[in-house]
N, C-alpha and C positions, 0 to 999 in steps of 0.2 A: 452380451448385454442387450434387454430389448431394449425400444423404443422409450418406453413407460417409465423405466428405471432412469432413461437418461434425461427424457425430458423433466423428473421429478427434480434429481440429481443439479440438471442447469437452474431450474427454478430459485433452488433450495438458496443453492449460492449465490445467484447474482440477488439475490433479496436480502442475503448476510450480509454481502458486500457495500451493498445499496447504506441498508444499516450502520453501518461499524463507522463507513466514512463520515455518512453524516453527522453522526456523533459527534466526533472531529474535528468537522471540516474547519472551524477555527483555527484552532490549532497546526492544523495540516499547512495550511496558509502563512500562519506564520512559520513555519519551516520553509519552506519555499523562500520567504523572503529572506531569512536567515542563512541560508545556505546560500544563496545567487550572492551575496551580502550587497543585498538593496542599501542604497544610498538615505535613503526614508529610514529606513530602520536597522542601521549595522550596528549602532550603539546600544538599541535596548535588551533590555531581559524579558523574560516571559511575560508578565502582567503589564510592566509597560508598552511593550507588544502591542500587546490587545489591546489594550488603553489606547495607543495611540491610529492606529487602525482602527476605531470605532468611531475617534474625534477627526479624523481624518477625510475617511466612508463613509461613516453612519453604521448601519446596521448590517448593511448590506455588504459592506466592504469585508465585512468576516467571515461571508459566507460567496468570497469572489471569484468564481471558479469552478465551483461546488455544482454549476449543470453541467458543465463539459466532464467533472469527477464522475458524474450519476451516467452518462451517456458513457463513457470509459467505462466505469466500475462493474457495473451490469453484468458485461461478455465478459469483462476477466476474469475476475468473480466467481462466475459460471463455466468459463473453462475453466479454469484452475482447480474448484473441487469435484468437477465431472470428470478431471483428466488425471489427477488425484483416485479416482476411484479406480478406471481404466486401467491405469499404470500398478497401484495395488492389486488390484486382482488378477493381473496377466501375472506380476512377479511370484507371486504367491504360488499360481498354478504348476510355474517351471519350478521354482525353488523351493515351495514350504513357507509355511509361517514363518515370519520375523520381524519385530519390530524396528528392526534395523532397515528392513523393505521400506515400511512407511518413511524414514528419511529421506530414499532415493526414488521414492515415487512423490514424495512433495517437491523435491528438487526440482526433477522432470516437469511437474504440474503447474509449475511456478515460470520453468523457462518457455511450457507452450504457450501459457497465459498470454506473457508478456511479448514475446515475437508475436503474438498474432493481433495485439492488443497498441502499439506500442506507439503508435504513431498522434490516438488520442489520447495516451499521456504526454506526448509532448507539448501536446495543442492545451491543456488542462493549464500545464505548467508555466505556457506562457500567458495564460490569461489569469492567474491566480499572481505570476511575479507584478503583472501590470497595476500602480498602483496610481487611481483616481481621487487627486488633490482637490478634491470637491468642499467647500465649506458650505456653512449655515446660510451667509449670505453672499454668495458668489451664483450669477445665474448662468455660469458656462456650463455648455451642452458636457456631459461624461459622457468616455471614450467605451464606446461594449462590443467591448470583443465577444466575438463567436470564432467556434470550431470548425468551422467551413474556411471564415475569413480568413485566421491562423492558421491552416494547412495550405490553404492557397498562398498565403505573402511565402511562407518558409519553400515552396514548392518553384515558385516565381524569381525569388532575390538569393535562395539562399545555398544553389548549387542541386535542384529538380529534387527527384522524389528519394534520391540516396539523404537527403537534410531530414526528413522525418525518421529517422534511424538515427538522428546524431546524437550518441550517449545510450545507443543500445549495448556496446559492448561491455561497460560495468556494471549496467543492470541487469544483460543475462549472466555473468560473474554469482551477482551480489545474491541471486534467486539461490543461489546452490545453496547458500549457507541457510539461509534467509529461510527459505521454501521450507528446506530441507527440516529444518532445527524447528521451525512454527510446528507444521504437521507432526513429526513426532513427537515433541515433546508433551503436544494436547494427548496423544493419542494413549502415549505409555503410561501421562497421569491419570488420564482416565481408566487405562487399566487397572494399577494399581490402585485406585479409590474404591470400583468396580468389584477387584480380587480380594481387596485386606478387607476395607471398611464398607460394606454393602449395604448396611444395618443402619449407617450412620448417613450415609453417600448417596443413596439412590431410592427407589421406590418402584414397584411392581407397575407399568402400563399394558395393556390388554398382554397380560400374560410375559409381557418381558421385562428385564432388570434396564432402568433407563437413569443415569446419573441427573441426578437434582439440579435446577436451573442453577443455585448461587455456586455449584461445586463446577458447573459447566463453566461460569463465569471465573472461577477460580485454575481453572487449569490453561484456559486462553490466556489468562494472564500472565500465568508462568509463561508460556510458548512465547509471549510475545517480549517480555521478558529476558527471557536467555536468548534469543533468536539475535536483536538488533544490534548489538556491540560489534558483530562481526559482520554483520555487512554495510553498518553502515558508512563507511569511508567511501564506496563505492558508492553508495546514494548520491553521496557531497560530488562524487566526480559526473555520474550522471546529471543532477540537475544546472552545475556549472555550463557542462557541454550541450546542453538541450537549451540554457538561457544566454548562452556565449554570443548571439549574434545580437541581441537586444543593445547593445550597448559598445561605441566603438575598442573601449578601454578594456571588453572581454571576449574579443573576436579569438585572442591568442590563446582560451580556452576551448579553442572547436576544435584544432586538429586530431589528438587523438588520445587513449585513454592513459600511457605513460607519462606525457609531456602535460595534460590536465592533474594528472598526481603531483606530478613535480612541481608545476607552477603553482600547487596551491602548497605548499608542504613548504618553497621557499616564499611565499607572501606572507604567510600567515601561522604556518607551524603546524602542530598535533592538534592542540587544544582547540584552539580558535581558528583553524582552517579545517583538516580532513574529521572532526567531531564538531564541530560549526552546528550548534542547534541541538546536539545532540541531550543536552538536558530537554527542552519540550518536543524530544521527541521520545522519550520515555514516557514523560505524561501525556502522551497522544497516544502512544503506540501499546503502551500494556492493555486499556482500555481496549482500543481498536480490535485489538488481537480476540481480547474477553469476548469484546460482543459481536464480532465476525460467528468464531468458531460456536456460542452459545447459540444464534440465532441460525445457522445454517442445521445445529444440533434437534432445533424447538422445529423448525420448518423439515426437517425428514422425520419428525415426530409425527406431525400434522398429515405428514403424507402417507404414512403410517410405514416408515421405512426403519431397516433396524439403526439401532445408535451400538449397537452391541460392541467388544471390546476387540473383538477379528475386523 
């Protein structure tokens, strides 16, 4: 693989990624709080959510978290479909075509991402669960967290640099499915769009067959889609254990990834514990997924790289 291809490759996605989140990041935010089960907002539903996080924040407050997301997002982003491609095309070489490969080269591409990535997701997540009780007319200073600040307190108070890793083990779990099921399922409906309906799906660019923006946006949504049901329990147990020290009454969620299943499973149940948030995380996450994979699809367009269906 040269140079060329890979730096196109990192470009493509951490600028998808950059994208998709921001879209989002409302949303995103309120999961987070959903899921820690913020004391602010353990009772609401989606619109009141955001509703009250606006009246709460301001404007800002919905988008809290959302630079440490973008300094995060970037590199992951960027490894994950650069390492996605790597991982594809080694497998391909030894084994042959299969789309079956594209699952377990998104899996892989998913778990380098995140071990390499993973420490400012936790820094993200604590400064998006931190919630600034700011009014209209209150003139106290607000609390702003930075990614520096929060890697240093976690590094300092909360057992050295193994604490930035707390709640890695569900999240490299949750990538397999996760990963795995996003990447193929874009890639296979893009084939099939590509193979049955070409006429209807796609359009000729300098001499190759390139599936249509809304059909690009239509297949990320499937991926993302099918993708989350199955990992997200592991999400719920990651963001527990990454906001477990926040707070003395969820210290007992830091130990470790069985005993964070179990204590949420007997607090709170199926429903409203290990799926906690999981309705606005479909309406974040189908979106998310669309305009990830569209915009990483439009930017190796630009770079004049193939989108083709191998």
């Amino acid at each position: 693989m040269d140079f060329e291809f890979f730096a196109k490759t990192m470009i493509a996605g951490g600028v998808a990624g950059m994208t998709s989140k921001t879209a989002v990041a409302p949303l995103d935010r309120l999961k987070i709080l959903f899921q820690g089960q913020n004391n602010h907002y353990k009772d609401f539903g989606v619109i009141n959510g955001l509703k009250g996080i606006f009246e709460k924040e301001r404007m800002v407050g919905l988008y809290r978290g959302n630079g440490a997301q973008m300094v995060r997002v970037f590199p992951y982003s960027a490894i994950q479909f650069v390492s996605f491609e790597i991982y594809k095309k080694n497998l391909i070489k030894r084994t042959g075509f299969s789309h079956k490969i594209k699952a377990v080269a998104g899996s892989m591409a998913g778990i380098t991402a995140t071990i390499m990535t993973y420490p400012l997701d936790l820094a993200r997540a604590r400064i998006a669960f931190n919630v600034a009780l700011a009014t209209s007319d209150s003139k106290a200073p607000v609390e702003r967290l930075t990614i520096v600040h929060t890697l240093k307190h976690v590094v300092r108070h909360e057992g050295g640099y193994r604490a930035l890793y707390k709640g890695l083990t569900p999240t490299v779990i949750a990538m397999v499915p996760y990963s795995g099921l996003t990447f193929y399922c874009f890639e296979r409906s893009k084939h099939l769009l590509l193979q049955y309906a070409p006429h209807y799906t796609a359009q000729v660019k300098n001499d190759k067959l390139v599936l249509s923006w809304y059909f690009k946006l239509f297949c990320g949504a499937i991926s993302g889609a099918i993708a989350h049901p199955f990992s997200y329990p592991f999400d719920v147990a990651r963001r527990r254990m990454q906001l477990s020290m926040q707070d003395p009454k969820t210290i007992k969620y830091s130990k470790n990834l069985v005993t964070t299943f179990t204590l949420i499973y007997k607090e709170y149940g199926i429903v409203r514990g290990l799926y906690r948030g999981m309705s606005i995380n479909y309406i974040r996450a189908v979106p998310m997924a669309a305009v990830t994979f569209t915009a990483y699809e439009i930017m190796k367009q630009f770079f004049n790289m193939d989108t083709g269906i191998e």
